[in-house]
C-alpha positions in Angstrom: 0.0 0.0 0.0 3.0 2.8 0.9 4.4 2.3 -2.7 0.8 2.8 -4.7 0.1 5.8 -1.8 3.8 6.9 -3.5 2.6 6.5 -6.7 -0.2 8.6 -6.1 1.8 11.6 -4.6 4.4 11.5 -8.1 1.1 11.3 -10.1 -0.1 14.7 -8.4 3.4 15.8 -8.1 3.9 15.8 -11.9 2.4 17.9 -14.6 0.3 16.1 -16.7 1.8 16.4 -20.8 0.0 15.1 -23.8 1.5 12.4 -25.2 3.4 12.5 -28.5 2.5 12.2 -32.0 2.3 8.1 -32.4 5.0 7.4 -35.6 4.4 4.3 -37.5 7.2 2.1 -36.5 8.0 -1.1 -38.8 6.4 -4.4 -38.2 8.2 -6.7 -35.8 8.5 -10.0 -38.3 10.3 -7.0 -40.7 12.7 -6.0 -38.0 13.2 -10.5 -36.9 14.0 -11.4 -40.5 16.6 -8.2 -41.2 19.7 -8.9 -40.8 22.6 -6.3 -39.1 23.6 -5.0 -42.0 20.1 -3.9 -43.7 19.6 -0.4 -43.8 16.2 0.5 -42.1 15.0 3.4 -44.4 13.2 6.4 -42.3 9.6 7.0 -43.6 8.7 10.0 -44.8 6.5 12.5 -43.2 3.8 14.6 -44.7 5.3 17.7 -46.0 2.6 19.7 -46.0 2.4 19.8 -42.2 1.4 23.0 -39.8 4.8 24.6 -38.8 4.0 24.0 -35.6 4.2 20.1 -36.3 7.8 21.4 -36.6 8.7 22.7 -33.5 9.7 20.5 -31.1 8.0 19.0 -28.4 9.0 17.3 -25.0 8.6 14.0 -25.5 7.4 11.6 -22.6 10.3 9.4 -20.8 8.2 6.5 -20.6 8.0 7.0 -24.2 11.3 7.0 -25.0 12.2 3.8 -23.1 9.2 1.7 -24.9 11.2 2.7 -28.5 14.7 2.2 -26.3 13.1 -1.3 -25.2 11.9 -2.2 -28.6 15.3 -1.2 -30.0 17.4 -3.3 -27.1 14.7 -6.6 -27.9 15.6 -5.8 -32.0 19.3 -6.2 -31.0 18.8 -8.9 -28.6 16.6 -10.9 -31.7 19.7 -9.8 -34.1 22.4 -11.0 -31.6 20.4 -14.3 -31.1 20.0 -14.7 -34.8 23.7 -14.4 -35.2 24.6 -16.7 -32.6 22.3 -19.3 -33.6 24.4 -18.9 -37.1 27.6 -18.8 -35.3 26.4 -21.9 -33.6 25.1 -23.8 -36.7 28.2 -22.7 -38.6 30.4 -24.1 -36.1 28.4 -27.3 -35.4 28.6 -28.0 -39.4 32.3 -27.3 -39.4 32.7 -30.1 -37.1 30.9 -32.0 -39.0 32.8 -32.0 -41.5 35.9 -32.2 -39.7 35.0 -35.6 -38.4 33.6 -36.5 -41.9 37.0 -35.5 -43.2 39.0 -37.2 -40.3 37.0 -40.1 -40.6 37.4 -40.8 -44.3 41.5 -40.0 -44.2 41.0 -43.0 -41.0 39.4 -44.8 -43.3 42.1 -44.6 -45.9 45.1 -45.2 -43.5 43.4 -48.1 -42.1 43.2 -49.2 -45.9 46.8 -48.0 -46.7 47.8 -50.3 -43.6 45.7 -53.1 -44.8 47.3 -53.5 -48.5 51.0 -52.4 -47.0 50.2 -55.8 -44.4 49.4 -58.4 -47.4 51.9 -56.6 -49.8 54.5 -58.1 -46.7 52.6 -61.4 -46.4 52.5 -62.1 -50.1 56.6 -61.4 -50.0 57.0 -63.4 -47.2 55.1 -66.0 -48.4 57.6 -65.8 -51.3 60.4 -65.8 -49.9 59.9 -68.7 -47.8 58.6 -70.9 -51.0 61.9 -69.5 -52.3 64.1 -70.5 -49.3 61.7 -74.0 -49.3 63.0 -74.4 -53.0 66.7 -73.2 -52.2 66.8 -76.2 -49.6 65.6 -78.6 -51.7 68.3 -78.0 -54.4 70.4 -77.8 -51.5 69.1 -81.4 -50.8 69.3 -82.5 -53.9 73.0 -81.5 -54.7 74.3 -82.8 -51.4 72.7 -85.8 -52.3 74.4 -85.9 -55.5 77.8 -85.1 -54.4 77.3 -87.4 -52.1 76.7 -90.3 -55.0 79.7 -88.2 -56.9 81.6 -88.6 -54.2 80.8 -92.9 -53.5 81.1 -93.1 -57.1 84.9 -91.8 -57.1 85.4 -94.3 -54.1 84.5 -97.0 -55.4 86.4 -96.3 -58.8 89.3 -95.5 -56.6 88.9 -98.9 -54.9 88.5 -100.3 -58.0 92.1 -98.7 -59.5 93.8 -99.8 -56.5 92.1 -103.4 -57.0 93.5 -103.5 -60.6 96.8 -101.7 -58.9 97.5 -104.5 -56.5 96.4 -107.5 -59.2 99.3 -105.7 -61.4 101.6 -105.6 -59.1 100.6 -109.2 -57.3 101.3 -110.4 -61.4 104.3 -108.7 -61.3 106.1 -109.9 -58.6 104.9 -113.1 -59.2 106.3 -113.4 -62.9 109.6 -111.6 -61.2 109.6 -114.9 -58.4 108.9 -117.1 -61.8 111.9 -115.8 -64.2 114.1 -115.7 -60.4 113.4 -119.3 -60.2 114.0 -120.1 -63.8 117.3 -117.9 -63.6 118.5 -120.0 -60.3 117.3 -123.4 -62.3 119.2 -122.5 -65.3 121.9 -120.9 -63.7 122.0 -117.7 -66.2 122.0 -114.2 -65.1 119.5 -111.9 -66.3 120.2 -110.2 -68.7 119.0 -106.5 -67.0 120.4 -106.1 -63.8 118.8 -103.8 -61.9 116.9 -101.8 -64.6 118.7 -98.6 -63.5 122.3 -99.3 -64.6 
């Protein structure tokens, strides 16, 4: 109750002024959809106006703070606007960050993938190759080996035929002695070297 008795005391307190000429101010869904940078072009009055339409006139304060008010909300809307752009603008870029990182993810994974069967298939290769190396291997051992019992025996043979030769030898040397002593001759060769 004391602060509407307080209104009534500024109420009596205060001259009473006629209010001011109402100006047709643009429509709100003109002022939402502009955007910062549109230029809001004054209207034009009637020309042909009383010169005392001219002059000025003391305008109201409560006046002035409903246009302030409506001017502050038109910013607020235009700030909002451009943050809800901002906003959109950066949630998209991240999109597409992770759309972009994803795919080059995609491709190193790939990348890895072929650079891991590239290795297997040489691998692979390599052992077939050191499979086939040991197998020659194998096989040329195996051969020198023959080579090798083959010689032997030919060299057991050779010394075969070398001891039959010199077994005949010395046994046609023990004949033609004998003959010699039964005879009583002397060969005729004594001692080859002389």
């Amino acid at each position: 109750m004391a602060a509407a008795a307080m209104y009534q005391v500024e109420e009596t307190t205060k001259p009473v002024v006629p209010p001011p000429p109402i100006t047709q101010e643009p429509p709100l869904a003109s002022v939402a959809t502009a955007t910062p940078n549109d230029v809001v072009k004054p209207t034009l009055h009637d020309t042909t106006t009383t010169p005392t339409a001219l002059t000025p006139q003391k305008t109201d304060p409560s006046s002035k703070i409903s246009s302030k008010g409506s001017l502050d909300r038109d910013v607020a809307l235009a700030q909002l606007e451009n943050e809800k752009r901002s906003s959109f603008v950066k949630a998209w870029e991240e999109s597409e960050k992770s759309k972009v990182d994803n795919k080059a993810q995609k491709k190193l994974s790939a990348v890895v993938r072929w650079e891991n069967t590239q290795k297997a298939k040489l691998e692979a290769k390599l052992k077939k190759l050191e499979e086939q190396l040991e197998h020659k291997k194998a096989e040329y051992a195996e051969k020198i080996k023959n080579k090798v019992a083959l010689i032997h025996k030919e060299a057991n043979e050779k010394r075969a035929m070398v001891d039959a030769r010199r077994g005949k030898e010395i046994l046609k040397a023990e004949e033609m002695a004998a003959k010699y002593r039964a005879t009583g001759k002397a060969p005729k060769k004594f001692l080859g070297c002389f």
